[in-house]
Structure formats: structure tokens, C-alpha cells
C-alpha positions in Angstrom: 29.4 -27.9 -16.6 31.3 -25.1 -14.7 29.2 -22.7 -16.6 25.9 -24.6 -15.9 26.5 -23.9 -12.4 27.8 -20.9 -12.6 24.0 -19.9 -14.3 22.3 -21.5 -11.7 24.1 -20.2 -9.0 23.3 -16.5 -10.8 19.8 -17.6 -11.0 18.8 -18.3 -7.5 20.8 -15.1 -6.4 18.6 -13.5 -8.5 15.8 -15.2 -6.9 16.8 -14.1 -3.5 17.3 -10.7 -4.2 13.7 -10.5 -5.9 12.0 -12.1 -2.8 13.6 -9.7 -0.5 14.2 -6.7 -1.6 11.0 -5.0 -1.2 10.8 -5.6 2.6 14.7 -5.0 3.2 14.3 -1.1 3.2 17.7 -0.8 1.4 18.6 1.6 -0.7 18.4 -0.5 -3.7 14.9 -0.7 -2.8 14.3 2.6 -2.4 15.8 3.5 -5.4 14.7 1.0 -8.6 10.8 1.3 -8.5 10.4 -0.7 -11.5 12.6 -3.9 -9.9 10.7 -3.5 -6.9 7.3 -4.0 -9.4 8.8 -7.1 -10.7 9.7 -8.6 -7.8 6.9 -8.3 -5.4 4.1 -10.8 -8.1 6.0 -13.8 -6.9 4.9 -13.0 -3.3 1.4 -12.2 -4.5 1.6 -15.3 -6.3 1.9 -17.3 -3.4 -1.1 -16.0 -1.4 -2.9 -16.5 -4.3 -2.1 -20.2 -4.8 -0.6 -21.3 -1.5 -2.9 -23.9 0.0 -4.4 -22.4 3.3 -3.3 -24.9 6.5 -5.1 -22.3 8.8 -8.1 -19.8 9.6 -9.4 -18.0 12.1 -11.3 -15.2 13.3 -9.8 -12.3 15.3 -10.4 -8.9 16.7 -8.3 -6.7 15.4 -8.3 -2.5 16.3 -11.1 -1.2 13.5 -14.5 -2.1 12.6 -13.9 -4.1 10.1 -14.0 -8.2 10.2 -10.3 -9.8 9.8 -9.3 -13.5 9.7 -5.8 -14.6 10.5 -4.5 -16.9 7.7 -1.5 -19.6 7.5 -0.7 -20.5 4.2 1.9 -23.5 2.8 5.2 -22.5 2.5 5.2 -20.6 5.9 3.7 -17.3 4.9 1.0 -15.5 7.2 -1.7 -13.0 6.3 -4.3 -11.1 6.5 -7.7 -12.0 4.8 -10.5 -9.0 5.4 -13.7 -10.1 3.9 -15.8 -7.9 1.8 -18.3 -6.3 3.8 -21.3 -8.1 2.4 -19.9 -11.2 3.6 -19.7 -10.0 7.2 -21.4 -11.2 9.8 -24.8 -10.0 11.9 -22.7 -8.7 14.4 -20.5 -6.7 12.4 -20.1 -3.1 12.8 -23.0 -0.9 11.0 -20.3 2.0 11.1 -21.6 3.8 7.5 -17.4 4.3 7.0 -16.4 1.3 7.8 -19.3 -0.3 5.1 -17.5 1.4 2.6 -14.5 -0.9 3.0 -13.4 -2.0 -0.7 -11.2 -5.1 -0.8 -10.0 -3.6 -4.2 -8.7 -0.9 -2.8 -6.4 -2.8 -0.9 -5.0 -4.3 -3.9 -4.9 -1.0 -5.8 -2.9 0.6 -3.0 -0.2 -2.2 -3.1 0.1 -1.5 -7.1 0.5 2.3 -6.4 2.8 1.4 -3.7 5.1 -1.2 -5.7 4.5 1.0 -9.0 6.3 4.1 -6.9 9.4 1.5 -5.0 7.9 2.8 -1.5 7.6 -0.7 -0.4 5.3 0.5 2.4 2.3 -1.5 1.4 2.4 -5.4 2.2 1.7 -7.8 -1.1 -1.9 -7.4 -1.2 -4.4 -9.8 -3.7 -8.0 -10.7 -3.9 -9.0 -14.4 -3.4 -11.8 -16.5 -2.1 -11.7 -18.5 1.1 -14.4 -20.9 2.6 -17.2 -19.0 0.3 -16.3 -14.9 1.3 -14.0 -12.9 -1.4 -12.0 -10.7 0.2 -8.1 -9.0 0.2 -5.3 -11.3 1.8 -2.4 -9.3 2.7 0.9 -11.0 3.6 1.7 -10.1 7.5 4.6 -8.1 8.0 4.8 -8.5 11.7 6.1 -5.2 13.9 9.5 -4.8 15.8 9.1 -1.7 18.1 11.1 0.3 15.6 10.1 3.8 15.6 9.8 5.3 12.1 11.7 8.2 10.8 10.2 11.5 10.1 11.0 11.6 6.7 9.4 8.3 6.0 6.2 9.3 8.2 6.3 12.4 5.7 6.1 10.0 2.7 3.1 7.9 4.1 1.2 11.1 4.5 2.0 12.3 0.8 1.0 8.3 -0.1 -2.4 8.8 2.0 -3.0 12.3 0.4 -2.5 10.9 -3.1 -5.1 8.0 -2.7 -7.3 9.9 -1.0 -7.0 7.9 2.2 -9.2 9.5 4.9 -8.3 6.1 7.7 -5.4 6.3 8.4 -4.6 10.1 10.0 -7.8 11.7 8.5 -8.7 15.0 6.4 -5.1 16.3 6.9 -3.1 13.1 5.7 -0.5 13.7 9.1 0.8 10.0 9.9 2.3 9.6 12.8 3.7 6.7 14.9 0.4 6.1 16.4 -2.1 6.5 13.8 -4.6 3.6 12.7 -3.3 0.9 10.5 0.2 1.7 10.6 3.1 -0.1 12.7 6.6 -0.1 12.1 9.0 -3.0 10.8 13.0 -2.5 10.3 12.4 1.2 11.0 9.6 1.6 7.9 6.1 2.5 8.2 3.7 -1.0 7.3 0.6 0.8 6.2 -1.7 -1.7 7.0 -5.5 -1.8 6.1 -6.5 0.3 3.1 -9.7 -0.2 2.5 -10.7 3.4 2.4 -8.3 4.5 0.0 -9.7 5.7 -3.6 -12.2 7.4 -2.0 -13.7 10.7 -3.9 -13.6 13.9 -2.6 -16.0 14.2 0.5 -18.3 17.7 0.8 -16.0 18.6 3.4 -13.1 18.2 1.2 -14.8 20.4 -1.6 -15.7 23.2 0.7 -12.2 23.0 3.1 -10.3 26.2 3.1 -6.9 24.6 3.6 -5.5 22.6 1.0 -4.0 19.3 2.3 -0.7 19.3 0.3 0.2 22.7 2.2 0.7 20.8 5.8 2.7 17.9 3.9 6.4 17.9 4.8 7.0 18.7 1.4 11.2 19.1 1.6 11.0 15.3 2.9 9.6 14.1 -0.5 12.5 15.1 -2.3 14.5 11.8 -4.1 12.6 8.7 -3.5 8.8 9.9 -3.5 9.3 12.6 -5.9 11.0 9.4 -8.7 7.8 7.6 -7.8 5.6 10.3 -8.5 7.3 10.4 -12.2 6.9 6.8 -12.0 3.1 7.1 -12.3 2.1 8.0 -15.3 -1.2 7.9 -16.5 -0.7 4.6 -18.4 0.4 2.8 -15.2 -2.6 3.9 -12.7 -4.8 3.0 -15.8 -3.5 -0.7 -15.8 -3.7 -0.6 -12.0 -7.0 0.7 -11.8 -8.2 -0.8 -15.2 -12.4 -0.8 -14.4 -14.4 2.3 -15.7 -15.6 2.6 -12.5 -12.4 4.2 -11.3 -12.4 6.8 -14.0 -13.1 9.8 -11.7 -11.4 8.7 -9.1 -8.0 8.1 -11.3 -8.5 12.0 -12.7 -8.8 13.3 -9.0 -5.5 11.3 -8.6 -3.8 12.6 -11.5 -4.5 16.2 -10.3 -3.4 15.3 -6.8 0.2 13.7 -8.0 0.6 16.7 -10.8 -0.1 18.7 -7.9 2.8 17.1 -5.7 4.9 17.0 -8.3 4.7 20.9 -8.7 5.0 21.3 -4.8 8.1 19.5 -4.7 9.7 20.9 -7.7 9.1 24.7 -5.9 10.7 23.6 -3.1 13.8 22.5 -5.1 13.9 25.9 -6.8 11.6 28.2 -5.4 12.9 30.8 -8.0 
């Protein structure tokens, strides 16, 4: 009997830790990217299946349309429709029609796949007849990120292509759009403009991007996540044909980072 509860007791620790860690900013979490991956589906389970007790509309900063969701169990989120299910009055913004609810989901498996735990539990799911993402709300504190973590949201943004959040040069700062700050980590809210290909004035730009990243800041935690992504792990995360090209472009930006880094840790 003493061992029967000494296994359950071990099993709801266990429990615990997996609902937690991700958002804790520990080192632990920082560290074990493929605990972190794990851990974070039984969060995305729950917004998948948690019964919805309310929704409603707000105005959020962007163009895009946002509903503020309560689900059983406690948790709050984020549900941004896809744009065909927006409204007459929605924005006509040409940027902000290429909003791609998968994209926020693809972001959060990057994220999780890498243990930056920057990206909120993110899944797509239907409510009142509009599919759309549903993000779990992480809500901010006034904590002001550190510089080194601002530098690994840039590298994040520059790998995915991300031109919303800090634009063309990938520089995230404290104020930039769809970011706020929790526990003294960037939230990178909102991104729905991620996976985007290269833009003509990406392919003609005469600076490249990953010169202006704070490369010596990516050392440790970003650069294990960039060897974290393999080929074979973006492919599950990004699984539809569609994303072919936009998976090689990735591939040659993280090999790209990878190399950066690695000068920096010997530039012999």
C-alpha cells in the first residue's frame, strides 16, 4: 500500500511539473527542449476539448479580428478567426489578409520543438461556425525583458520569416507589436505572419538580416534549439506539401545561424 502511494504521489509530481514548466522560465525549462515538447500537448489538449463558458468580441492593437475566450477548467485565450470568416468591417489591410491561423500553430511547434517557451500553447479549433487559432492567454506583469532574451525573439522571428513583429530587420524590442512580457520573458503573441516567403525586398536587400542579430546572446539555449531542429522535426511540424519551400528557406536560415553562432564561439 505504501508503495501505491508512494507511485501516485510521484505521478502527480510529475503532473505538476509537466503543466508548468514551460511557463516557469526556469532553467530546467530552458534547458530540456524535448520535456518541454512533451509537456506543453496536455495544455493544447485542453483548448482543444475544454467546453467554452464564454465569447466575445474585442479590439485588440492589429488589424486583425480577435475574440476573448473562457474555457472550463479556468483557462483563457485567444481565438483569431481566419480571415475569410471576418467580418464586413474588417480591415482590407492586403498584410493583415494574409493572416494564416496555421501559422500560429506552426510557430508554437518551432517554439516548443526548440525549449524557448516564448510562444503560448497555440491549436486550431472551430467555434460558433469560424475555424481559427486559440491561444492560451498568458497575461503580462510589467516585467521588462532582458536583452538576451529580446535577442533570442529576434533570431526566432528571423528564422520563421516573421516580418510583424519588428519588421525586415527582425530587432524585437520591449515595445514592438505582439510582444509583452510575463515573469521577465518575452510572450510573442500573434503570429500569423510567420512562414512567410521571402518578399522582393528581401531578395534584392543589401544587408543580410542575421548580421544585425545579437549573435553572442544566442549562445547555449538557442543555439541547443537550433540543433534541436532537424529536418525530420520541422517536417512533422509543417507536414502539408504546401510548406515545402517555405521549410527549405528555413532550413537555410537555421544552417545559417547555426554557422553564425559557431564563428562567434571560435572565430579562428
Amino acid at each position: 500500500m505504501a508503495s501505491k502511494r508512494l507511485q501516485l504521489s510521484l505521478f502527480a509530481f510529475l503532473v505538476a511539473v509537466l503543466t508548468v514548466v514551460p511557463w516557469n522560465g526556469s532553467a530546467y525549462a530552458q534547458s530540456t527542449c524535448r520535456a518541454i515538447f512533451n509537456a506543453k500537448p496536455s495544455l493544447a489538449h485542453r483548448l482543444s476539448n475544454a467546453a467554452i463558458v464564454s465569447f466575445e468580441k474585442v479590439q485588440l492593437d492589429g488589424k486583425t479580428e480577435h475574440y476573448i475566450v473562457h474555457l472550463a477548467g479556468g483557462l483563457k485565450a485567444i481565438f483569431k478567426p481566419s480571415p475569410e470568416f471576418w467580418g464586413a468591417d474588417a480591415s482590407k489591410d492586403v498584410w493583415a489578409r494574409k493572416a494564416n491561423i496555421e501559422a500560429e500553430v506552426i510557430a508554437y511547434g518551432i517554439d516548443a520543438a526548440m525549449g524557448l517557451g516564448f510562444v503560448p500553447p497555440t491549436v486550431i479549433r472551430n467555434i460558433r461556425g469560424m475555424r481559427g487559432s486559440l491561444q492560451l492567454w498568458v497575461a503580462p506583469d510589467g516585467t521588462r525583458p532582458s536583452r538576451r532574451f529580446l535577442a533570442m525573439l529576434s533570431a526566432f522571428d528571423y528564422l520563421l520569416n516573421n516580418l510583424d513583429r519588428s519588421g525586415a530587420d527582425f530587432k524585437a524590442t520591449e515595445d514592438s507589436r505582439n510582444l509583452h512580457t510575463a515573469r521577465g520573458r518575452p510572450v510573442a503573441l500573434d503570429n500569423a505572419l510567420a512562414l512567410q516567403p521571402l518578399q522582393d525586398f528581401q531578395l534584392y536587400a543589401t544587408r543580410d538580416p542575421v548580421n544585425e542579430l545579437d549573435l553572442p546572446a544566442l549562445q547555449g539555449d538557442f543555439a541547443d534549439g537550433l540543433r534541436a531542429l532537424s529536418r525530420d522535426r520541422l517536417r512533422a511540424i509543417m507536414s502539408h506539401p504546401r510548406y515545402d519551400e517555405v521549410l527549405r528557406q528555413m532550413m537555410v536560415r537555421r544552417n545559417k545561424l547555426r554557422t553564425r553562432i559557431a564563428e562567434i564561439r571560435d572565430p579562428s
